[in-house]
C-alpha positions as CSV (number, residue, x, y, z in Angstrom):
1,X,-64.9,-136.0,58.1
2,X,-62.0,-137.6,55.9
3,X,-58.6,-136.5,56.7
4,X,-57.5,-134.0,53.3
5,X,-54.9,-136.1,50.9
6,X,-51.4,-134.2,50.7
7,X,-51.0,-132.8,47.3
8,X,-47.8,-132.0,46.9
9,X,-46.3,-133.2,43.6
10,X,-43.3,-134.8,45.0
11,X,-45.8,-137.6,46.9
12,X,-47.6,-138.0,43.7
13,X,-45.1,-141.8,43.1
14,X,-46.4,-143.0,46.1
15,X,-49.9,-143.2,45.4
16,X,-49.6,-145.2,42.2
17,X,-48.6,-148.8,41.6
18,X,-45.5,-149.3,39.6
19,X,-44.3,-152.4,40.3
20,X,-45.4,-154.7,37.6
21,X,-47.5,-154.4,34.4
22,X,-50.6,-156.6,33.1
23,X,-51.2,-157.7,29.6
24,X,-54.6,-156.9,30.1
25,X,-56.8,-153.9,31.2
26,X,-53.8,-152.7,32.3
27,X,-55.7,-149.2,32.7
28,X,-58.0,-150.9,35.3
29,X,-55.8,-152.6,36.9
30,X,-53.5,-149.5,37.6
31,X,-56.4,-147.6,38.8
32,X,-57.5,-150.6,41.7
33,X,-54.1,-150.1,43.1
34,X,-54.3,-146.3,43.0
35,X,-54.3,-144.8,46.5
36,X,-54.3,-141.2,47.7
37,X,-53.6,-140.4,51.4
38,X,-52.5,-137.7,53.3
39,X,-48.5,-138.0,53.7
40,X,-48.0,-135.2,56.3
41,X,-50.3,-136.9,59.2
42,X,-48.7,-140.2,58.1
43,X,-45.7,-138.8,59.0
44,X,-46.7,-137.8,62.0
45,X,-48.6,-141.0,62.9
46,X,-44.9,-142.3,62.3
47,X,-42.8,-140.0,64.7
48,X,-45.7,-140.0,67.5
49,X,-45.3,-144.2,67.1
50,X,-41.9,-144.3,67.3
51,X,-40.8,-141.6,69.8
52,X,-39.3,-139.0,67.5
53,X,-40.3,-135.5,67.1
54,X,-40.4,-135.7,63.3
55,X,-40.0,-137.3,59.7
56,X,-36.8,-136.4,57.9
57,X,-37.6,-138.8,55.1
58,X,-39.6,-141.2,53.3
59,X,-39.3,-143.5,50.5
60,X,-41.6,-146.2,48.4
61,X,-40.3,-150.3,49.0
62,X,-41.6,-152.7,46.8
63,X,-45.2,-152.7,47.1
64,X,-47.3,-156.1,47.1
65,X,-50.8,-156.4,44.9
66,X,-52.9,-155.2,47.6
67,X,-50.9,-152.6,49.8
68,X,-48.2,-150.3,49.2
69,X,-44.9,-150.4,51.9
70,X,-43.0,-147.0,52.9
71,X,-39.7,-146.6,54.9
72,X,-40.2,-143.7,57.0
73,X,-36.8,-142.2,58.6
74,X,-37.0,-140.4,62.1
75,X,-34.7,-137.1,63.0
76,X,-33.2,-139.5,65.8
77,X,-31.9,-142.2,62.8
78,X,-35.2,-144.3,63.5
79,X,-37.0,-146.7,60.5
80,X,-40.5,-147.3,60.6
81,X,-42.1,-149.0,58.0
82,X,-45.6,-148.6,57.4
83,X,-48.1,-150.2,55.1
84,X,-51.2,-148.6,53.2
85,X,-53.8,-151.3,51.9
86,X,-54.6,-150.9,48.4
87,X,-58.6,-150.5,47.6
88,X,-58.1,-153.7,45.4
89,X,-57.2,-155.7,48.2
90,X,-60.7,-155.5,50.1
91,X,-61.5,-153.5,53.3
92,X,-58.8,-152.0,55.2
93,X,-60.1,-153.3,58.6
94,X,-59.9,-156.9,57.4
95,X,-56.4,-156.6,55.4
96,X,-54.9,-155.2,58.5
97,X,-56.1,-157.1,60.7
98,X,-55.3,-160.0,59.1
99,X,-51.6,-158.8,58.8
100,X,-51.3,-158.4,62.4
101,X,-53.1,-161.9,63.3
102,X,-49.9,-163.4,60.8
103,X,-47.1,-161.6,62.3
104,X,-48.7,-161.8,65.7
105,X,-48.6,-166.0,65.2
106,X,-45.0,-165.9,63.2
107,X,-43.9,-163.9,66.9
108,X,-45.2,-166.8,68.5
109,X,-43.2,-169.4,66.9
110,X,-39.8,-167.6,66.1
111,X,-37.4,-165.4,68.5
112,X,-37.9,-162.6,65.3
113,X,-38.3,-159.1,66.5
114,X,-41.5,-157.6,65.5
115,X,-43.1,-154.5,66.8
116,X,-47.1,-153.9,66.3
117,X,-48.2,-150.5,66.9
């Protein structure tokens, strides 16, 4: 059984796209990218990942053309960001996967910090 999308109004921005616009079939478009989850276990997903009891905050980055991006803040000053495919972009096992193969490789060339989870 699915996990029950949040419905509180205030989460209603993040499951839209409103980043760009499209000079055609713009109605379409917007509804590809349209994405409801459920923002409490998300939040808790987060915490439980990164140590912290809870989520004291979250806010919407720029989102790409195929997933939407979140910066999630801990009650111990902790940032996780986390990532939620758009349906547009193909399925989510794939996308993600193919995320983590990319920043998996880019660790293996460069000294940058990166965290999967």
């Amino acid at each position: 059984m699915a996990e029950p999308v949040s419905i509180q109004p205030e989460y209603d921005t993040f499951f839209s796209y409103d980043s760009g616009r499209w000079l055609w079939d713009e109605e379409e478009q917007l509804h590809k990218r349209y994405k409801r989850f459920n923002v409490d276990h998300l939040h808790q997903i987060a915490a439980k990942a990164s140590g912290a009891r809870r989520c004291i905050s979250m806010s919407k980055l720029n989102e790409g053309n195929s997933n939407k991006a979140f910066r999630l803040v801990m009650d111990d000053n902790t940032a996780v960001i986390a990532k939620i495919p758009s349906p547009n972009a193909g399925p989510p096992t794939w996308t993600t996967a193919s995320e983590v193969a990319t920043m998996d490789f880019v660790r293996s060339l460069y000294t940058i910090p990166l965290t999967i989870r």
